[in-house]
N, C-alpha and C positions, 0 to 999 in steps of 0.2 A: 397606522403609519405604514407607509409604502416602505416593502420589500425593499434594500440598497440596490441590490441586482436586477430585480424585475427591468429597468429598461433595458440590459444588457440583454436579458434572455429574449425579450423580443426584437431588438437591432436580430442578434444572433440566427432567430428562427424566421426574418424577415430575408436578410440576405441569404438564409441555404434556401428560404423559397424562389429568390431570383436567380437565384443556382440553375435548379432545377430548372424553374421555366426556360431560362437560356438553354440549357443543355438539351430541354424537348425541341426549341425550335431549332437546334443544329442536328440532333435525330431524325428529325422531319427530312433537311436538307438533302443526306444522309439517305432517308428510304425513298427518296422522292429522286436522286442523284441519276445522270445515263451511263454513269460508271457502276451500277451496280447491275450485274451478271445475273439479268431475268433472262436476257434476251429480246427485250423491246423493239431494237433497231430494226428487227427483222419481220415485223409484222405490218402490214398498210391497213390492216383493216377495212378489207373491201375495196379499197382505193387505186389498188394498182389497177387493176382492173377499167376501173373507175377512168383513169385516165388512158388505156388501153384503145377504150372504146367515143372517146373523145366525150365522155361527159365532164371532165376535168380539165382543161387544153390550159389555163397559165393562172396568175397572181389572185384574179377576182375569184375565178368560178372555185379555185383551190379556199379560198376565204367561204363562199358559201357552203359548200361541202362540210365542212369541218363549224363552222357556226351553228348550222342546221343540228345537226350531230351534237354539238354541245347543249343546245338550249331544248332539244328533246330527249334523245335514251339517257343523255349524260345525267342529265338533272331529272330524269321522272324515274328512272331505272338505278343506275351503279351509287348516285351519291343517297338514295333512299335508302340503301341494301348496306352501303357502306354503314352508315348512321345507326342499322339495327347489327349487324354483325360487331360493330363498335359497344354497343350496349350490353349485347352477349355476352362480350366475352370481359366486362365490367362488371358484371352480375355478381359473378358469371352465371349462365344459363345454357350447360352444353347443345338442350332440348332447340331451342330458339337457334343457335348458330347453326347446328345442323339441319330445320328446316329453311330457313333463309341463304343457305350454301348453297343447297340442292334447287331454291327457288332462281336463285343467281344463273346459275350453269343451266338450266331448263331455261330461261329466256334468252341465250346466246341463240340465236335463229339458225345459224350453218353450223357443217360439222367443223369447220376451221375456225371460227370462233370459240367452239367449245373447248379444241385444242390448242387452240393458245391457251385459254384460262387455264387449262390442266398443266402443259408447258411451263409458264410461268409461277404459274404454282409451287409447282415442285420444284424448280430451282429456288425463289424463296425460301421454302421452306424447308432446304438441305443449309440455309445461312443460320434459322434461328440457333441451332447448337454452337457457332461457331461467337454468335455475339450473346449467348451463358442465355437465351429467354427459355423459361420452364415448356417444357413441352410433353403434355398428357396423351398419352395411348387416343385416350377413346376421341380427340379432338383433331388427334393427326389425318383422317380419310378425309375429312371435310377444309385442313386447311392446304390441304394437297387436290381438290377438287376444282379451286378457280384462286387465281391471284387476289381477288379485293378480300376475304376471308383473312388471305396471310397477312396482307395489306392492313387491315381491321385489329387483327391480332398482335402485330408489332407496333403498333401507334396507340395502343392499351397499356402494354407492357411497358414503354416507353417515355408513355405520360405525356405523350401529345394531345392537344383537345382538338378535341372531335371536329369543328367547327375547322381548322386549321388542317387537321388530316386530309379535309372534304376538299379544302383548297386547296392544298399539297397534289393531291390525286387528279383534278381535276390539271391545274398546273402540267403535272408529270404528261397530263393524256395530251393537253394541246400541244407540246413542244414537238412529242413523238410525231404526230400527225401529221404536225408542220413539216419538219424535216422531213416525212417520207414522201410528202409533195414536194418539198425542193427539188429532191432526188431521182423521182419519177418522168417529172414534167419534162426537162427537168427545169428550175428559177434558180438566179442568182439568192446566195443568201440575205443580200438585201431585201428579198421580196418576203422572204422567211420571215425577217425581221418586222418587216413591217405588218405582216397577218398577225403575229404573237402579239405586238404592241398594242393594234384593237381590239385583241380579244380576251386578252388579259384581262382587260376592265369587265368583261362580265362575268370573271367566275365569283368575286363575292354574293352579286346577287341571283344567281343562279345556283350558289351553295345554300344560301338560304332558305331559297323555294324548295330544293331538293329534299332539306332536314325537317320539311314542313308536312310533306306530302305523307296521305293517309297508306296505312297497308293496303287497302282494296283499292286503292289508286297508283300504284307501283306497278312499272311495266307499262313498253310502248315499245310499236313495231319501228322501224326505219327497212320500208320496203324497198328505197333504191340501194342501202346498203347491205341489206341481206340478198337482193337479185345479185351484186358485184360479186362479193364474197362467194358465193355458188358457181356464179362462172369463172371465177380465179382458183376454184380449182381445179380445170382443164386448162388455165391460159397457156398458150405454148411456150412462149418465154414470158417467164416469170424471176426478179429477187428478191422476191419475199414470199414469204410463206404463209400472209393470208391478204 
């Protein structure tokens, strides 16, 4: 004979599970937010430059630029890296995080790439105490070493699925982009609007390929964005920092 209660304990443990998953995807919102104080805004990633030198001049070529950029290092490189540092620190496997941290920050091609991730970093990772996430000695050098790490680390602890984190990140990286080609070019935020709106549509599948991809197939060069990035840092006027 059935339990009187058993339907209740399951109503019960069904809705704190809808709890929870709600409460991951406003975490997500949350780590993914341009109000939170990494310092994003200040980064173009090669693209000031980029536009400096007239290889960026308005709406289209800004759309290319940044498409290019997604559907290569984004998807063969950070959501790969994302994926296992996610794993890591699920395991957990300190061994794996800190080989796959140090593999992250070695494939940044310039030294202003490297120091953003280090930048960002470490602003993250002076929030984890503030929002109570456990933080171990031996894991701190490495999640202070490049943003997606910290990035990896909070969307674990948080309960966001992986699969959504990758989207989240990806999300986070095209908006910045965008807007730092509004800014530069500079475009109306209509035109902002309008590059986010097609490009949207391909981080699911682009997230996908990304979680799919082999270790010994992780990693690719973007040769006109690492020439930019190198010569942005001589640009004489420059407002951004990479």
């Amino acid at each position: 004979m059935e339990a009187p209660n058993r339907g209740v304990t399951t109503t019960a443990i069904a809705m704190t599970t809808a709890t929870d998953n709600r409460l991951a995807k406003l975490r997500l919102l949350h780590l993914v937010s341009p109000t939170l104080p990494l310092g994003s805004f200040a980064y173009s990633q090669g693209l000031e430059w980029a536009v400096e030198d007239g290889w960026v001049t308005n709406e289209e070529t800004l759309r290319q630029w940044i498409e290019n950029l997604l559907l290569t290092s984004q998807t063969h490189l950070d959501i790969p890296l994302l994926s296992r540092l996610y794993q890591a620190c699920a395991t957990p496997d300190q061994d794996s995080f800190a080989y796959w941290s140090r593999y992250l920050i070695a494939s940044r091609e310039t030294r202003e790439l490297r120091e953003e991730e280090r930048n960002r970093a470490r602003a993250l990772t002076a929030l984890l105490p503030e929002w109570g996430i456990p933080l171990a000695d031996a894991w701190l050098p490495h999640l202070k070493s490049n943003q997606i790490s910290g990035y990896a680390y909070v969307a674990n602890a948080w309960g966001i699925e992986l699969t959504e984190a990758a989207e989240g990140y990806l999300w986070s990286w095209l908006e910045n982009m965008t807007l730092s080609g509004v800014k530069i070019i500079p475009l109306g935020q209509m035109a902002g609007q309008r590059i986010l709106h097609q490009l949207i549509k391909l981080i699911p599948s682009q997230v996908q390929i990304g979680l799919s991809v082999n270790d010994e197939d992780i990693g690719l060069s973007a040769p006109a964005q690492t020439i930019a990035s190198c010569l942005h840092e001589t640009q004489y006027t420059r407002i951004y920092r990479s």
